[in-house]
N, C-alpha and C positions, 0 to 999 in steps of 0.2 A: 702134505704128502698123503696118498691113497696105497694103501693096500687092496685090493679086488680078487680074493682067490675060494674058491669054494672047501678048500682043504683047510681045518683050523688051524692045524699044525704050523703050515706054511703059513699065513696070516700071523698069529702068535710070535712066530719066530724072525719075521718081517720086521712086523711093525718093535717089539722088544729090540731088535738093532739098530733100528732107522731111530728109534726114540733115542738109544744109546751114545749117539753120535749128532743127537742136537736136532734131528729133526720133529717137527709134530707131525704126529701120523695118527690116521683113522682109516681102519679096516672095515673090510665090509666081506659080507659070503657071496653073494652076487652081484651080478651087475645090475639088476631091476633096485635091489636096495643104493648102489651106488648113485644108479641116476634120478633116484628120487630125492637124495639130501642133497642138503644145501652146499657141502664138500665139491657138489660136480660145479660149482659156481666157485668157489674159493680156492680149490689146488691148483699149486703149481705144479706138480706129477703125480703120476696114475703108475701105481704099476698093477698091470690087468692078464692075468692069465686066460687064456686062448681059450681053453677048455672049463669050462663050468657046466652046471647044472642052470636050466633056464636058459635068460640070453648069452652067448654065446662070447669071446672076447672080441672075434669080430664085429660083432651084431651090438656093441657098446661103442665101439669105436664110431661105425657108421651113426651110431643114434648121437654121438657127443659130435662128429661132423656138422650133421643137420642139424640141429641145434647151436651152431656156431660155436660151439665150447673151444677156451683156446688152451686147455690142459697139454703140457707135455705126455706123453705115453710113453711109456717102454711095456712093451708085450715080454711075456714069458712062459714057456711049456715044457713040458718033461716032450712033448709030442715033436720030433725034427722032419716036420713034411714041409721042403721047401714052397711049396707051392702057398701053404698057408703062411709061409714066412714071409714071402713075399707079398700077400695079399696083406698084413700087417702092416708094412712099410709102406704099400699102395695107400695105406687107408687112413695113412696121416704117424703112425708111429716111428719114433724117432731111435728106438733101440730092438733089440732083441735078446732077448737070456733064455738058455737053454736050462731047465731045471736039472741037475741041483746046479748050483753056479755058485760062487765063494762071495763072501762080503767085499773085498778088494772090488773084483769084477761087477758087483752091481752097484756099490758108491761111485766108482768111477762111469757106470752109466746116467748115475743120477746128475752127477756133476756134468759132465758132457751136455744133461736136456738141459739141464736147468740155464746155462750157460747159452745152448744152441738158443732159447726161446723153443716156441711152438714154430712147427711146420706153418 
């Protein structure tokens, strides 16, 4: 499991639940650090915020597309512009969370990908 958010806070707070509940998780500040380790080859989900500093959470998606990466995704933003929610779901992601969003709601997303497989 990938944490991907440029905010510590959130990343910190992530990954400390996800670990909490049996997952192994590895956080990252961006998405250029993401797709450089070895993690974009071994997770089974991503959760990758929309918005960072640097590439972009779309512009990770499209680069783990071409690259054939068959990671689950769940996109997440404090940001609610359908338009880029939609382009999310176009771009191979399998969920959506609105920030802030409750632990119930994002295990239940995780369990949903992990279950669906990859797009």
């Amino acid at each position: 499991m990938c944490v991907v958010d440029d905010d510590a806070s959130v990343r910190k707070s992530l990954t400390n639940l996800l670990k909490s509940v049996g997952y192994r998780t590895v956080s990252f500040a961006s998405g250029e650090a993401f797709l450089g380790s070895r993690e974009v080859n071994e997770a089974a989900c991503v959760l990758l915020d929309l918005r960072m500093e640097g590439l972009q959470g779309l512009q990770v998606q499209h680069c783990l597309k071409r690259g054939g990466k068959t990671v689950a995704v769940i996109c997440m933003s404090a940001h609610q512009d359908p338009a880029c929610i939609d382009e999310a779901y176009a771009a191979g992601a399998l969920d959506f969370l609105h920030k802030p969003f409750n632990e119930d709601i994002l295990l239940a997303a995780i369990e949903r990908a992990l279950a669906g497989g990859c797009p």
